[in-house]
C-alpha positions as CSV (number, residue, x, y, z in Angstrom):
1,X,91.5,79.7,44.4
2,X,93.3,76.6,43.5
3,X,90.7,73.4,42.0
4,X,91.8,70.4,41.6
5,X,92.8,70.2,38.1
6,X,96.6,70.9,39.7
7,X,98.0,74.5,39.1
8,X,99.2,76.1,41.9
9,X,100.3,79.7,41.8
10,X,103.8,80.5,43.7
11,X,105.8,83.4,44.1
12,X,108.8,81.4,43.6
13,X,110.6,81.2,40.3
14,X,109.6,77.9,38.5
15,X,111.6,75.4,41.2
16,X,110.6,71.9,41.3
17,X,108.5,70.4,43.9
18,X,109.2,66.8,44.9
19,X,112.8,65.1,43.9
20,X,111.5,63.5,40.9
21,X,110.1,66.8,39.2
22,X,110.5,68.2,36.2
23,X,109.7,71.3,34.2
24,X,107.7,71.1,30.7
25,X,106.6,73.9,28.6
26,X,106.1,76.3,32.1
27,X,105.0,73.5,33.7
28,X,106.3,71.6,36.6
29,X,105.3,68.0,36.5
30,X,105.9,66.2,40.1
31,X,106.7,62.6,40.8
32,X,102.9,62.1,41.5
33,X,102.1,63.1,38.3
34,X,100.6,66.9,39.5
35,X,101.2,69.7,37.9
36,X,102.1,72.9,39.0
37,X,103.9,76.6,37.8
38,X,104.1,79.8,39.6
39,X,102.9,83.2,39.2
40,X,105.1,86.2,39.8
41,X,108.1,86.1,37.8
42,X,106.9,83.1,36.1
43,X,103.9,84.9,34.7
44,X,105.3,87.0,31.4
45,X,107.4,83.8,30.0
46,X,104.0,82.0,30.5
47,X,101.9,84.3,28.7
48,X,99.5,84.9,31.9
49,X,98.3,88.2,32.6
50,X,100.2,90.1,35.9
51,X,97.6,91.3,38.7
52,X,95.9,94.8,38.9
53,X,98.0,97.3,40.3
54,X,94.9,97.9,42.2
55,X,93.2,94.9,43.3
56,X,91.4,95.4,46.0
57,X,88.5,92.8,45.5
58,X,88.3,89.4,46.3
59,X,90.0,87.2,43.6
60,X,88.2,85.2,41.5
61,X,88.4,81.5,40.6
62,X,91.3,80.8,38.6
63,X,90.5,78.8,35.4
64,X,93.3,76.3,35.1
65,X,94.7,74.3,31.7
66,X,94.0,70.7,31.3
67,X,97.3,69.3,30.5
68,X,96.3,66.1,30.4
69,X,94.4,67.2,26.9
70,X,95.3,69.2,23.6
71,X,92.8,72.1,24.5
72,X,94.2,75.4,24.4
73,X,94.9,76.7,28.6
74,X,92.6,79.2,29.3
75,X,93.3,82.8,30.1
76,X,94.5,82.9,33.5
77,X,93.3,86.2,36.1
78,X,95.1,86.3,38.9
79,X,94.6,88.5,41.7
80,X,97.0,88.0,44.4
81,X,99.9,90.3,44.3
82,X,103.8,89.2,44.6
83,X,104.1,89.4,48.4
84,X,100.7,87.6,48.7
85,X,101.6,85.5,46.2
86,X,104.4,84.5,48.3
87,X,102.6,84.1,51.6
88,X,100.7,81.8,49.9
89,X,103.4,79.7,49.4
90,X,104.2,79.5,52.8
91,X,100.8,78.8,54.0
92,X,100.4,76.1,51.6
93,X,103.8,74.6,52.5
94,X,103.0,75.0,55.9
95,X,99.9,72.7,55.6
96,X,101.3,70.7,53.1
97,X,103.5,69.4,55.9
98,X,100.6,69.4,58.4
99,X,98.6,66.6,55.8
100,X,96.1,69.2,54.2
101,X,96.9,69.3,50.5
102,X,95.6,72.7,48.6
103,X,96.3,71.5,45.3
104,X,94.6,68.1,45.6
105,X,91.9,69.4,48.0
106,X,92.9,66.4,50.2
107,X,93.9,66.0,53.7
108,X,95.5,63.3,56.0
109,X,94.2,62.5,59.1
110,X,95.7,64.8,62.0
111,X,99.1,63.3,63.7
112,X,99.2,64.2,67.4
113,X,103.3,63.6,67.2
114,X,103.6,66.1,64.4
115,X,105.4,69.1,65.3
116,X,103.6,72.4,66.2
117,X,104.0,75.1,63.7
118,X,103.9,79.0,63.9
119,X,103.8,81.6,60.9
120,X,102.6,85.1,61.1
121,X,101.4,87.0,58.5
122,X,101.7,90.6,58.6
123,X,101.1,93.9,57.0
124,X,100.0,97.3,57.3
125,X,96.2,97.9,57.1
126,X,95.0,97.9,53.4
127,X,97.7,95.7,52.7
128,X,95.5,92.9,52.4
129,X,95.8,90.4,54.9
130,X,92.3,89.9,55.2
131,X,91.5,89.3,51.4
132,X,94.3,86.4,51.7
133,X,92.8,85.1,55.1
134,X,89.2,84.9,53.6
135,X,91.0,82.8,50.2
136,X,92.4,80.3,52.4
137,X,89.5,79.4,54.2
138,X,87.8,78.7,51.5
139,X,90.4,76.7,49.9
140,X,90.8,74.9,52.9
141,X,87.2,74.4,53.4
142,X,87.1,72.9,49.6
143,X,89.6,70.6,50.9
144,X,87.2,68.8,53.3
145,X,88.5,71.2,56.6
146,X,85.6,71.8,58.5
147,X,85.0,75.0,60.8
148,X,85.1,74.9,64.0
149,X,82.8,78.1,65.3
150,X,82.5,77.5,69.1
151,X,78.7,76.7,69.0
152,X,78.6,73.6,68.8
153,X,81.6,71.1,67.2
154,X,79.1,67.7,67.2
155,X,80.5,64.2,67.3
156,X,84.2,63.9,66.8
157,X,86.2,61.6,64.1
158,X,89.8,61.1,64.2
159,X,90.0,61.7,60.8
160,X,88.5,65.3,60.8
161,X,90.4,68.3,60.1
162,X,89.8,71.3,61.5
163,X,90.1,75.3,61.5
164,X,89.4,77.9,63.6
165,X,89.0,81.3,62.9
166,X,89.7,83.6,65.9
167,X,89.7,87.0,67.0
168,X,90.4,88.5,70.4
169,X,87.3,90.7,71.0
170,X,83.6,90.7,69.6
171,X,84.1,93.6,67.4
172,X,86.9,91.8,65.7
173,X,85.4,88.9,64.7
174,X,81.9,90.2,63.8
175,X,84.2,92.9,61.5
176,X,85.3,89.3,59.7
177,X,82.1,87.8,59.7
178,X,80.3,90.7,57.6
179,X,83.3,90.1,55.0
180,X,81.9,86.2,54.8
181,X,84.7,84.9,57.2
182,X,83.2,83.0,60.0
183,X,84.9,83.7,62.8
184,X,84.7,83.9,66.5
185,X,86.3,84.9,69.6
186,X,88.9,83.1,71.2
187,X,87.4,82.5,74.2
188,X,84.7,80.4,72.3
189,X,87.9,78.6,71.6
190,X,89.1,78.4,74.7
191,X,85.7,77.4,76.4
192,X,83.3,74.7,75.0
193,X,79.7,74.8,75.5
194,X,78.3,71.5,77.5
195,X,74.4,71.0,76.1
196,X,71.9,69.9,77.2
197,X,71.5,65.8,76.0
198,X,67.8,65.9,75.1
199,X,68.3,69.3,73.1
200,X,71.8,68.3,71.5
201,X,69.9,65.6,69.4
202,X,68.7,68.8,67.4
203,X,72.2,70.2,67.4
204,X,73.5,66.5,65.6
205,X,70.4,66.7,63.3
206,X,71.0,70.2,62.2
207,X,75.1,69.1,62.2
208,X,73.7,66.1,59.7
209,X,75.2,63.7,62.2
210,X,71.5,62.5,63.1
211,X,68.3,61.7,61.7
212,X,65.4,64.3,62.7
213,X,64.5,64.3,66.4
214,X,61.0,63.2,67.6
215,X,60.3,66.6,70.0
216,X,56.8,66.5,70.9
217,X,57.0,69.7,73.6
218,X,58.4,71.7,70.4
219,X,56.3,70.4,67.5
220,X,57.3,70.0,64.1
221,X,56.6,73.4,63.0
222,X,59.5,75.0,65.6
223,X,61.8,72.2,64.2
224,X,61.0,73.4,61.1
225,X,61.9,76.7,62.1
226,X,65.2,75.6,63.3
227,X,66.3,74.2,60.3
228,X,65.6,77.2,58.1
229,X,67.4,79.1,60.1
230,X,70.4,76.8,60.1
231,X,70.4,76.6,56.7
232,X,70.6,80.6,56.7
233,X,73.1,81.0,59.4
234,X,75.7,78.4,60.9
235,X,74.6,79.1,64.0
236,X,72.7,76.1,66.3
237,X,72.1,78.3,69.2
238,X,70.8,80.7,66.9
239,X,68.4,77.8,65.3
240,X,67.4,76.4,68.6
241,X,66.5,79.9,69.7
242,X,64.1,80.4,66.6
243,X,62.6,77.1,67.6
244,X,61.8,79.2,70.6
245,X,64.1,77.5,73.3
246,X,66.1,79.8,75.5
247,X,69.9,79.7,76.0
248,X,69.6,78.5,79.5
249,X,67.4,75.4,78.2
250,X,69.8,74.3,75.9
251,X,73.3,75.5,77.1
252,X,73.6,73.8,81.0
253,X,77.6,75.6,81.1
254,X,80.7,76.0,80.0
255,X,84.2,73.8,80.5
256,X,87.9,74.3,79.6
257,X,88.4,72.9,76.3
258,X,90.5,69.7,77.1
259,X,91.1,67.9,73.0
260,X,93.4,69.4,70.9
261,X,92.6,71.5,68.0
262,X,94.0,71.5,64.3
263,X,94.3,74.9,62.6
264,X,94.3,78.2,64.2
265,X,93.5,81.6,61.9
266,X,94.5,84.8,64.6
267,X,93.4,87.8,63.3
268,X,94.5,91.0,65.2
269,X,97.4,89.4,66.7
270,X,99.0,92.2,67.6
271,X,96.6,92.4,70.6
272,X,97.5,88.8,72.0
273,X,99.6,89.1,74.9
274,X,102.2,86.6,76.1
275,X,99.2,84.0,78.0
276,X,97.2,84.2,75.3
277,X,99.5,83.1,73.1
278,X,100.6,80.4,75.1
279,X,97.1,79.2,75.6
280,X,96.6,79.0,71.7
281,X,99.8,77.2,71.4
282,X,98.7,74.5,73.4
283,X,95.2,73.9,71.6
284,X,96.4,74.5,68.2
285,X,98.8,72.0,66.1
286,X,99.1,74.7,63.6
287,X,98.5,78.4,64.2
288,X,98.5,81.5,61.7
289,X,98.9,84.5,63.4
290,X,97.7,87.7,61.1
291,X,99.1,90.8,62.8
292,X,99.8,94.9,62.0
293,X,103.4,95.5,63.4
294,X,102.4,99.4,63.1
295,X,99.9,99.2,66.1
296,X,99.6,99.5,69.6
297,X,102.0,96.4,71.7
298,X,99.5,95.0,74.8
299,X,99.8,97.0,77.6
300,X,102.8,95.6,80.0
301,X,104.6,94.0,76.7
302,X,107.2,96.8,76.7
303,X,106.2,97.6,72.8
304,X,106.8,94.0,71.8
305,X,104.0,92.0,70.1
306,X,104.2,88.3,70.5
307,X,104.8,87.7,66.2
308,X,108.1,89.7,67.4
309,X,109.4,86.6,69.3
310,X,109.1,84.6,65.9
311,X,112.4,84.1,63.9
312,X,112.7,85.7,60.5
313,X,112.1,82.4,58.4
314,X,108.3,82.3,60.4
315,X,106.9,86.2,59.5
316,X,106.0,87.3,55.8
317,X,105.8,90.4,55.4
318,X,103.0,92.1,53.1
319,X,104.6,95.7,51.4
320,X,102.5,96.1,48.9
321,X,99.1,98.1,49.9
322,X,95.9,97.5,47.8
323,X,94.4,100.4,47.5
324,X,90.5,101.0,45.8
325,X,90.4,102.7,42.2
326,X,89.2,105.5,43.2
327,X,91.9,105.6,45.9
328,X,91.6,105.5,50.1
329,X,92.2,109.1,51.9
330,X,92.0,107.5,55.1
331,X,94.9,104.8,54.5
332,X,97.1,107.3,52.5
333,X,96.9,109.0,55.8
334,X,97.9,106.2,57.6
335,X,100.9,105.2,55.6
336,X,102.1,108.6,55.4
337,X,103.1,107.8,59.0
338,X,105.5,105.8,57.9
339,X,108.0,109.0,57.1
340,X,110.5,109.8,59.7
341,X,110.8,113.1,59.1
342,X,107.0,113.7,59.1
343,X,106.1,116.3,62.2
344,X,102.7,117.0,64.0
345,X,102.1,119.7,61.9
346,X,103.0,118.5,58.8
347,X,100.5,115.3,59.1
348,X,97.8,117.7,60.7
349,X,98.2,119.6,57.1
350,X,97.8,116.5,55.4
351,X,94.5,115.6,57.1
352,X,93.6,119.5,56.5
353,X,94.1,118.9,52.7
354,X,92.8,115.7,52.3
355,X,89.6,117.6,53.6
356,X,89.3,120.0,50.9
357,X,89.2,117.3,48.3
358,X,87.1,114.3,49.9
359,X,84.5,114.0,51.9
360,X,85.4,110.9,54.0
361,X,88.0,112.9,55.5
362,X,86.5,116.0,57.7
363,X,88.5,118.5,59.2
364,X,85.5,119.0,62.4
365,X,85.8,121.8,64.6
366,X,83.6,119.8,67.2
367,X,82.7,116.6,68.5
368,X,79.2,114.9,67.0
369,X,77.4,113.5,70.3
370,X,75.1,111.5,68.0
371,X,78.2,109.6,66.7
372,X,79.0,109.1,70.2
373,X,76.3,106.7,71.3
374,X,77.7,104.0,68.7
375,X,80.8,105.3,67.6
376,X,83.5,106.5,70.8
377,X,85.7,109.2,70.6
378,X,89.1,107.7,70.8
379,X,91.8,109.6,73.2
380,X,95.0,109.3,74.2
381,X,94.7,110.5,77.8
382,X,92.3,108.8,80.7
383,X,91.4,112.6,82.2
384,X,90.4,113.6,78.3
385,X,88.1,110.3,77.9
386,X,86.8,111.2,81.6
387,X,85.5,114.7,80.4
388,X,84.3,113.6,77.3
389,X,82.0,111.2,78.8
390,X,80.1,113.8,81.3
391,X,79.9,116.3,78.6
392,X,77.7,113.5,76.5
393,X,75.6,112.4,79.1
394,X,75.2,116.1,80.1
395,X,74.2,116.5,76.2
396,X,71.5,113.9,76.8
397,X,70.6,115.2,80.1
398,X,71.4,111.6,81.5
399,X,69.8,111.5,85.6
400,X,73.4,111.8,87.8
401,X,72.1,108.2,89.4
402,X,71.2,106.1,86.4
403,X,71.6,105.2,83.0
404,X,69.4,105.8,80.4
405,X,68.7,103.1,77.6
406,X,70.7,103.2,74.9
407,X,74.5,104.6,76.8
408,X,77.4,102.8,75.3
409,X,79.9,100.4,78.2
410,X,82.8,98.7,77.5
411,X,83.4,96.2,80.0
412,X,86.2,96.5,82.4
413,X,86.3,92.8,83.7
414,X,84.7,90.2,85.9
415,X,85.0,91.0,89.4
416,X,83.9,87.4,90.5
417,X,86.3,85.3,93.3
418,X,88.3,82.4,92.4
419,X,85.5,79.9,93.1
420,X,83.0,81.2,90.6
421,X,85.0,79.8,87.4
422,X,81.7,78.6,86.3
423,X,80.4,81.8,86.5
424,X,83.2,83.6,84.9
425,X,83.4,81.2,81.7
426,X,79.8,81.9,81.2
427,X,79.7,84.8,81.1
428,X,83.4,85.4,78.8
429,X,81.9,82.4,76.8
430,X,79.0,84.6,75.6
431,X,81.1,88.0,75.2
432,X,81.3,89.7,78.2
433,X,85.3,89.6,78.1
434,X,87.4,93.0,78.8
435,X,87.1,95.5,75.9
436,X,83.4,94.4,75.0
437,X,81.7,97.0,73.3
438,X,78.2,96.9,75.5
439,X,74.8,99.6,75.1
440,X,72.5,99.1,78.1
441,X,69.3,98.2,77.3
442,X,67.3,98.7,80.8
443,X,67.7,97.2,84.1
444,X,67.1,94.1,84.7
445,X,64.4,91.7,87.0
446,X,66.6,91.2,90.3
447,X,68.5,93.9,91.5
448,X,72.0,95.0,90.3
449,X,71.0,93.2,86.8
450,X,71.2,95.1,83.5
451,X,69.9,94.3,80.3
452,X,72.5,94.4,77.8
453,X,73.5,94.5,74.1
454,X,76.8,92.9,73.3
455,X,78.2,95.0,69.8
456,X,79.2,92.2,67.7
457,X,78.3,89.0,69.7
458,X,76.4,86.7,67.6
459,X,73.8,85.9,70.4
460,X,73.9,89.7,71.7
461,X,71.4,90.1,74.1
462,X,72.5,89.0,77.5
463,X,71.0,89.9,81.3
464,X,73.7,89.7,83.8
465,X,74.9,90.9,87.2
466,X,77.1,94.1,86.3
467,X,78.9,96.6,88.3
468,X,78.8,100.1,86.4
469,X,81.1,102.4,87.0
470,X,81.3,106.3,85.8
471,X,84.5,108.0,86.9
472,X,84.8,111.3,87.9
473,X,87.7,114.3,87.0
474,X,89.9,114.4,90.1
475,X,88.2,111.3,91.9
476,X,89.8,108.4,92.9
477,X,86.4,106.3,93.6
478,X,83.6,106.5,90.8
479,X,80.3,107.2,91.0
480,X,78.1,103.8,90.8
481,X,74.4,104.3,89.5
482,X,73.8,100.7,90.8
483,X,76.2,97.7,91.3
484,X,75.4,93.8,92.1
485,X,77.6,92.3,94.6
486,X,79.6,90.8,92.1
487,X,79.9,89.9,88.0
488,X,80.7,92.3,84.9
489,X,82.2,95.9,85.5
490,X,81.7,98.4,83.5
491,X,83.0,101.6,82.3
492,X,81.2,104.6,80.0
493,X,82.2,103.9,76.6
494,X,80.9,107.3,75.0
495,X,84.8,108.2,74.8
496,X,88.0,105.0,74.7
497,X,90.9,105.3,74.9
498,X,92.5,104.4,71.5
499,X,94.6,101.4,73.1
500,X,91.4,100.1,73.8
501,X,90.1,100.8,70.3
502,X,92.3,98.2,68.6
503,X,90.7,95.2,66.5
504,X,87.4,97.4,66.4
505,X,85.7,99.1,63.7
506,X,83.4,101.5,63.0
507,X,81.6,102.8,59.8
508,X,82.7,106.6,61.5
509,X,85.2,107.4,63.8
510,X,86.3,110.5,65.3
511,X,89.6,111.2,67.3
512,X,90.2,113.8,69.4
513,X,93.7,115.5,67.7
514,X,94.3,117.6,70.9
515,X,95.1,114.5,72.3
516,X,97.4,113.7,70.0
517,X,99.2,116.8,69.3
518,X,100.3,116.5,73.5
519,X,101.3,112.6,73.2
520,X,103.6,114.4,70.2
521,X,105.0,117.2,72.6
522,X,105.5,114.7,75.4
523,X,107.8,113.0,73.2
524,X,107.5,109.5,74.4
525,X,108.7,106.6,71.4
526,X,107.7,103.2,71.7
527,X,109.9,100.4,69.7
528,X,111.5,103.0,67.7
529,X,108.6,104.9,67.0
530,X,107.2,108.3,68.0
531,X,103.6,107.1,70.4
532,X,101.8,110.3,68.7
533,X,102.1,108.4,65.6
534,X,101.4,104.7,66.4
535,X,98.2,106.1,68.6
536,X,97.2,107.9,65.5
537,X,97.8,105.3,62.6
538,X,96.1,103.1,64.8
539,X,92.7,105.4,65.5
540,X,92.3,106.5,61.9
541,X,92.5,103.0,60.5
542,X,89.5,102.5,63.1
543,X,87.9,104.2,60.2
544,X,85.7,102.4,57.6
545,X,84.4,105.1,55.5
546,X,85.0,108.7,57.2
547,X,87.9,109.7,59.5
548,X,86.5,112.7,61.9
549,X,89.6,115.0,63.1
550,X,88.2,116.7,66.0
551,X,90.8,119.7,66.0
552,X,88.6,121.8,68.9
553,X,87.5,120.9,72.4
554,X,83.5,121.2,71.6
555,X,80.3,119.4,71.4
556,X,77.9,119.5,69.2
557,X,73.9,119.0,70.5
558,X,71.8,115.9,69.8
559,X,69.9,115.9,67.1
560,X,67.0,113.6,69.5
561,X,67.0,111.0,72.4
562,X,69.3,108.1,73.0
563,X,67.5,105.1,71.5
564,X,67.7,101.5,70.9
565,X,65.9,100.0,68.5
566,X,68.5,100.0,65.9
567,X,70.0,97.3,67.4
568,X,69.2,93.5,66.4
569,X,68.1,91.1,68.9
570,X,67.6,87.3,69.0
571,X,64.4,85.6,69.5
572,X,65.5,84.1,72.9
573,X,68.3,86.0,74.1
574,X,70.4,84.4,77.2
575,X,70.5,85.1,80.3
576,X,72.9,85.1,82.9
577,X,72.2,84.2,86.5
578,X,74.5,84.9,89.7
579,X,75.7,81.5,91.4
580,X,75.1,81.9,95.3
581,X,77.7,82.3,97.2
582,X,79.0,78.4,98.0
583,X,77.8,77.1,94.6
C-alpha cells in the first residue's frame, strides 16, 4: 500500500517521472520534490527483499524510508509480483492522469472534458487479480475516493471523487464482499434508488451529512439501532431496516441513473456483453475492467469478450499464478488446460490422480443431492440439466404441482411489457436480474407471489410476482406449479448449465464429466480453443475448496428434508408489489 511518505513501487526499471527528475542513491527525486523507485528489477541493486514465490495473502503495508532524514530505510516486504507490479503502474498512471494521486493520497476535482479511459486487467484464476483489485481500493479510498455502493450516494459535491465496484450478478459481488471488497451489482449502478424525503434525513445523518433526525414515530432507541448497525455494515437500507422500517417505507422507486460517475472497478468482465459495456462507458469517466480470457464469451458474442476489442497498449496481462503453500489441486487442474496436446483422457487421469493424494479433489461415482439444494450441478447440455433436476425433486419427493421450501431457481428474466419500467427496475434494482441464484421460501399472500431468497443480495429476502417454470424431457411447454400474470420467471436451479455458472462461487461444486467428455467428442472449438476445455476450466474454478467429478450418471439419497433456515434474513425484508395494469 503506498503512504504518503512518497515511495512508489513500479515494475519499470528506475525511469524518471516528471522532466525535471533525477535519480539519487535508488531514488528518483521528481520536480515536486517526491520521491519515488521501483520494485522488480530495481529491487536487488536496492537491497530490498524480492516477493514470495508464493504469495498468496494480501500484502502488507509497506514501510517506506524517510529521505528527508539520516535514519536508516526500513526493511522493505513487498508482496506484489512483477506482472502485478506492473499493473500497478498502469493503474496508477491511469489515475494519475484522471487527478487521483496514489503517492500523495490526493485527488483533483473530477473534469467532465477529460477524456474517458479503458484498461483491462486480466489473468487466469489464481493469478491474482482480486488481491490487486482489493489493494487499490484501499489505496484509493486512503486517497479521499469515496464508494459509491448503490444504497444510497447522499448529497453531491463537485469536488468528490468516486469509485464503484461492480459485478454483473449477485453471486459475484457478494463472492467480493466476503474478501472485504464492497461491491455491488451493476444494475445498482445503473439504477438509483429515489427515498423517501422524511426517511432520507436518517440516510444523510448516518452518511454524516446531517445532524441527528428528530423521529418521534421511531423513537430514539430504533435510531439508535440504526446507527449501530451502520457503523457495522455500510449498508443504510440495512440500518433503516433494523430501525424497523420496511423497504417500501423508505425506498418510493427506482430511476435511470442520469449524473455521471468517476471510477468503475468490473470484476468478471468477461461476462459483459456489448450493451453492457456500452452502458458503463457512458456512466464511467474511468473504467477497469478485470476479466479471465480463459472463460466462457456471452452467448451471441461469437467467443469474443468485450476486453478483446481493446488495443494491446489497454490490457495487462497477469502470467504469474499465486498459488497457496501448501499448493491448489483444483487450479493446477485448471491450468493444466492450458496444454494443447492435453486429451480428454489424459486430463480425466489427472483429476483421477489428484484424487488419490487430496481430498479437495474427489473422483465421485455419483451425484450428492444434498449438495444440490445450494450447490447446482453444472452441465454442458440443456436435456442433461432437464434430467438432473426431476431426479432431485424425485429424491425429495417434491408434489408434481408445487414447490417445496427450500428448492433452488435461477431466474430466467422479467416477463413484464414495455410500460412497466418501473416495475422492472425494481425489481432488477433489488437482484432479481437473469442468472440470480434464488431458494423459494413459501408462497406468498396474493396469488402467483413467492417468497424468495436472493443468494448473495445484500437485502435478500424479497416477495414478488414470479412465473416458475420446470421443464420437461421432450416438452416444448413446461410444467407451471403456479404463475402470476406477469413479473420474474423462473427456472429449477438444482442443475445449470455451466455458461450460466460464470462469476459464481461455491464452497463445493460438482460437474457432471459425462457432459463434458461429449462436448470433447463433438469437437466444437471456440476462439481457438477446444469448448470441452473452456466449459471445464471454467466449472472447476467454480470451486472454492472441493472440485466434485461426477464420472457416473447416479444419485445419491438425501440425508433429510429440504430446509431453510440456514439462510440469513433481514429484519424487514422488501417486498415487491405488481403495478395494475395502466399504472
Amino acid at each position: 500500500m503506498l503512504r504518503k511518505s512518497g515511495i512508489r513501487f513500479s515494475a519499470s526499471n528506475m525511469r524518471q517521472n516528471q522532466g525535471t527528475g533525477r535519480v539519487e542513491g535508488g531514488v528518483c527525486v521528481t520536480g515536486r520534490g517526491r520521491p519515488r523507485f521501483h520494485t522488480a528489477a530495481a529491487w536487488p541493486r536496492l537491497g530490498l527483499m524480492n516477493p514470495s514465490p508464493n504469495a498468496d495473502a494480501m500484502p502488507t503495508d509497506l514501510f517506506q524510508p524517510d529521505v528527508t532524514s539520516n535514519a536508516a530505510p526500513a526493511v522493505v516486504r513487498p508482496e506484489f509480483s512483477e506482472d502485478q507490479a506492473l499493473a500497478w503502474d498502469h493503474l496508477a498512471e491511469l489515475l494519475d492522469r484522471a487527478g487521483i494521486r496514489l503517492i500523495d493520497e490526493e485527488t483533483d476535482p473530477p473534469d467532465p472534458d477529460a477524456e474517458p479511459a479503458v484498461l483491462a486487467i486480466l489473468g487466469k484464476a489464481g493469478s491474482g487479480k482480486t488481491m490487486l483489485l482489493a489493494e487499490l481500493t484501499k489505496a484509493l479510498l486512503a486517497a479521499g475516493v469515496e464508494v459509491v455502493s448503490g444504497d444510497y450516494e447522499g448529497r453531491r459535491r463537485k469536488e468528490r471523487r468516486t469509485l464503484a465496484i461492480l459485478a454483473p450478478t449477485n453471486k459475484a459481488a457478494s463472492v467480493l464482499r466476503n474478501r472485504g471488497v464492497p461491491a455491488t451489482t451493476i444494475h445498482r449502478i445503473l439504477y438509483t434508488p429515489v427515498y423517501d424525503p422524511e426517511y432520507e434525513k436518517i440516510a444523510e445523518w448516518l452518511a454524516g451529512n446531517g445532524p441527528r433526525p428528530e423521529m418521534p414515530d421511531l423513537g430514539d432507541t430504533a435510531l439508535d439501532r440504526a446507527q449501530a448497525f451502520y457503523a457495522s455494515v455500510k449498508s443504510i437500507p440495512g440500518a433503516l431496516a433494523a430501525a424497523g422500517l420496511r423497504g417500501s417505507d423508505f425506498i418510493k422507486g427506482w430511476k435511470r441513473r442520469e449524473d455521471p460517475l468517476d471510477i468503475g472497478f468490473i470484476d468478471e468482465s468477461s461476462m459483459l456483453d456489448t450493451r453492457q459495456f456500452q452502458d458503463l462507458n457512458e456512466i464511467f469517466q474511468t473504467l477497469v475492467l478485470f476479466g479471465d480470457p480463459a472463460q466462457l464469451a456471452p452467448v451471441g458474442q461469437s467467443g469474443e469478450m468485450v476486453f478483446d476489442t481493446l488495443p494491446e497498449a489497454r490490457r495487462v496481462t497477469l502470467s504469474r499464478i499465486h498459488r497457496q503453500i501448501e499448493g491448489n489441486p483444483i487450479l493446477d487442474l485448471a491450468h493444466a488446460l492450458a496444454d494443447p496436446d492435453l486429451r480428454f483422457e489424459d486430463f480425466e487421469a489427472r483429476i483421477e490422480e489428484a484424487a488419490r493424494h487430496d481430498d479437495r479433489v474427489v473422483w465421485a461415482q455419483r451425484v450428492e443431492s444434498d449438495l444440490m439444494a445450494r450447490s447446482p450441478v453444472l452441465v454442458w447440455r440443456n436435456a442433461t440439466r432437464i434430467r438432473l433436476i426431476h431426479a432431485f425433486r424425485a429424491a425429495f419427493n417434491a408434489p408434481e404441482t408445487e414447490l417445496l421450501p427450500g428448492e433452488p431457481l435461477v431466474c430466467d428474466g422479467l416477463e413484464l411489457p414495455l410500460k412497466h419500467r418501473k416495475r422492472r427496475i425494481d425489481l432488477e434494482a433489488r437482484g432479481l436480474i437473469k442468472g440470480a441464484q434464488v431458494i423459494y421460501l413459501g408462497p406468498g399472500k396474493r396469488s402467483g407471489f413467492s417468497r424468495l431468497h436472493v443468494i448473495g443480495a445484500e437485502e435478500p429476502q424479497v416477495s414478488a410476482a414470479s412465473i416458475i417454470k420446470i421443464e420437461r424431457e421432450g416438452e416444448e411447454e413446461p410444467f407451471i406449479p403456479f404463475a402470476a400474470n406477469m413479473g420474474a420467471a423462473f427456472l429449477h436451479g438444482a442443475a445449470v448449465t455451466i455458461h450460466k455458472a460464470q462469476g459464481s462461487q461455491w464452497p463445493e461444486v460438482q460437474v457432471f464429466a459425462p457432459d463434458l467428455y461429449a462436448a470433447a467428442r463433438h469437437g466444437r472449438v471456440e476462439a481457438g480453443v477446444p469448448l470441452w476445455k473452456r466449459l471445464a476450466y471454467v466449472a472447476i474454478t467454480r470451486a472454492e475448496h472441493r472440485l466434485h467429478w461426477v464420472v457416473r450418471n447416479r444419485l445419491a439419497r438425501p440425508s433429510g428434508p429440504l430446509r431453510t433456515d440456514d439462510l440469513a434474513g433481514t429484519p424487514a425484508p422488501l417486498t415487491l408489489v405488481a403495478e395494475a395494469p395502466g399504472d
